[in-house]
C-alpha positions as CSV (number, residue, x, y, z in Angstrom):
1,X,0.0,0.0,0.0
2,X,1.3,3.0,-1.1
3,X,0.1,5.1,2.0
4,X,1.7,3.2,4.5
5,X,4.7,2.6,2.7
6,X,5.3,6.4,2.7
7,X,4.6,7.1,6.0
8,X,6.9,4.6,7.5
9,X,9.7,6.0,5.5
10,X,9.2,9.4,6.1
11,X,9.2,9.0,9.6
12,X,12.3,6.9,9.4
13,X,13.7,9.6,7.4
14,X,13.0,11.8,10.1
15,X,14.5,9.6,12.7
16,X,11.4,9.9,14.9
17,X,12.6,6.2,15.9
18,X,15.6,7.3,17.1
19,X,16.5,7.8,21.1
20,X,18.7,10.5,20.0
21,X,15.7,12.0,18.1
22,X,16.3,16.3,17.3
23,X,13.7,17.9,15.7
24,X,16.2,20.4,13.9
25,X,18.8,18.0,12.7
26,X,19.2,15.5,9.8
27,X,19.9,11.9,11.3
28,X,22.9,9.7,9.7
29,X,20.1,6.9,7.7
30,X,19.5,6.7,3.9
31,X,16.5,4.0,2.8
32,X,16.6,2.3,-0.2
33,X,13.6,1.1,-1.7
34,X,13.6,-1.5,-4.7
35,X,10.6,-2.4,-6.6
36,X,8.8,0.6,-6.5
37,X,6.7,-0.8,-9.7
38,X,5.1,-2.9,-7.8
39,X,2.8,-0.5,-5.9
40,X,-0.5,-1.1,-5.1
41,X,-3.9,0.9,-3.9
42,X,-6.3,0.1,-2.5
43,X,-10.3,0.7,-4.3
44,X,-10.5,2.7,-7.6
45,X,-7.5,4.9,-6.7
46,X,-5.9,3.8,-10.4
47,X,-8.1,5.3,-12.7
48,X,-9.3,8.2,-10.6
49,X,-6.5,9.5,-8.6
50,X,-4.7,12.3,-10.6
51,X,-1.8,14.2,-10.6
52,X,-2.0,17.9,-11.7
53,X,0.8,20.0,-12.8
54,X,0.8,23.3,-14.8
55,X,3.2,24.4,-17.5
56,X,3.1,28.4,-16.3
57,X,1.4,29.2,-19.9
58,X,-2.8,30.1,-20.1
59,X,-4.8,26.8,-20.2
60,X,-1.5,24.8,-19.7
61,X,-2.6,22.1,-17.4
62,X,-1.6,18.9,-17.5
63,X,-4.0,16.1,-15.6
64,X,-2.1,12.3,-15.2
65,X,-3.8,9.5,-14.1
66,X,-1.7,7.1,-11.4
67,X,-2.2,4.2,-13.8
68,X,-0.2,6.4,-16.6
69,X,2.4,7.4,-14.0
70,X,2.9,4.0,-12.3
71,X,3.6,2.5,-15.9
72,X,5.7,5.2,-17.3
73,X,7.5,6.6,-13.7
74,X,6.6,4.5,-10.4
75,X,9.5,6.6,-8.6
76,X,7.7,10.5,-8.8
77,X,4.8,8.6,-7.4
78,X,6.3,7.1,-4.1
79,X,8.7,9.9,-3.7
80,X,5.7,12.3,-3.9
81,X,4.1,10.8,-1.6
82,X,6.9,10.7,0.7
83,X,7.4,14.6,0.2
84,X,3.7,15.3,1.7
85,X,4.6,13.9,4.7
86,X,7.7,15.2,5.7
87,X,8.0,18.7,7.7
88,X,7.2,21.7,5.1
89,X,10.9,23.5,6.3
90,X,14.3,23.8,5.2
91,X,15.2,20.0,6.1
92,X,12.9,18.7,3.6
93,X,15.3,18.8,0.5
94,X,17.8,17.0,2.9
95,X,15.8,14.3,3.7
96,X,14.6,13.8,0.6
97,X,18.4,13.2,-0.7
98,X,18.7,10.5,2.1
99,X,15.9,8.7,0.2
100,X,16.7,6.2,-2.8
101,X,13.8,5.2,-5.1
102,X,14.8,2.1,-7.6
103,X,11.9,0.6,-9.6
104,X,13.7,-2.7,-10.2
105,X,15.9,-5.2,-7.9
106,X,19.4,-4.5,-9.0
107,X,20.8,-0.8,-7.8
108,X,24.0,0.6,-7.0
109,X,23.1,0.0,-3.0
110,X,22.9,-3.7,-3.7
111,X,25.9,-6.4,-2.1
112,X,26.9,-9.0,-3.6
C-alpha cells in the first residue's frame, strides 16, 4: 500500500525512531527502496486519482492519471508521496536526498 509505505519511510527519514531524536537536525540513515513498480492501492484509486501539474502558460494544465504514472515513472509517485509527509521546512530537501527510489531489484546499493 502506497500510504503506509510512505509514512513509515518518512518518519524513518526523520528519525522519529531514534532515542537520539532532534527535531532540527538531519539523522545519519538513507532508505533504499527497490521495486517501487510494484505498488498497489487500495479501491478505484488507479483510474481516478490524478496528478496535476501546470506548464506556467494560459490553459496549460496537465492532468495524469496514477495508472499512466505508475507504468511510465513509479519513482515520482512514491517519492511524492513521501514529500507530503515530511516537515514543510528547510530540512525537507535534505531528507529527501537521504531517500533512494529504484523501480527494479538491482541498484548501486545492492551487495553481492
Amino acid at each position: 500500500m502506497l500510504g503506509r509505505l510512505a509514512s513509515r519511510i518518512a518518519n524513518t527519514l526523520i528519525g522519529k525512531w531514534n532515542v537520539s531524536y532532534e527535531c532540527n537536525q538531519v539523522p545519519n540513515v538513507i532508505v533504499v527502496v527497490i521495486n517501487s513498480s510494484k505498488i498497489k492501492v487500495t479501491g478505484s484509486k488507479m483510474d481516478k486519482k490524478f496528478y496535476y501539474r501546470h506548464t506556467g502558460y494560459p490553459g496549460g494544465l496537465k492532468k495524469l492519471p496514477l495508472n499512466y504514472l505508475l507504468n511510465k515513472n513509479p519513482n515520482f509517485i512514491l517519492k511524492n508521496a513521501v514529500k507530503g509527509m515530511l516537515p514543510k521546512n528547510k530540512l525537507q530537501k535534505l531528507f529527501l536526498k537521504r531517500l533512494k527510489i529504484y523501480d527494479n531489484k538491482f541498484n548501486p546499493h545492492f551487495n553481492f
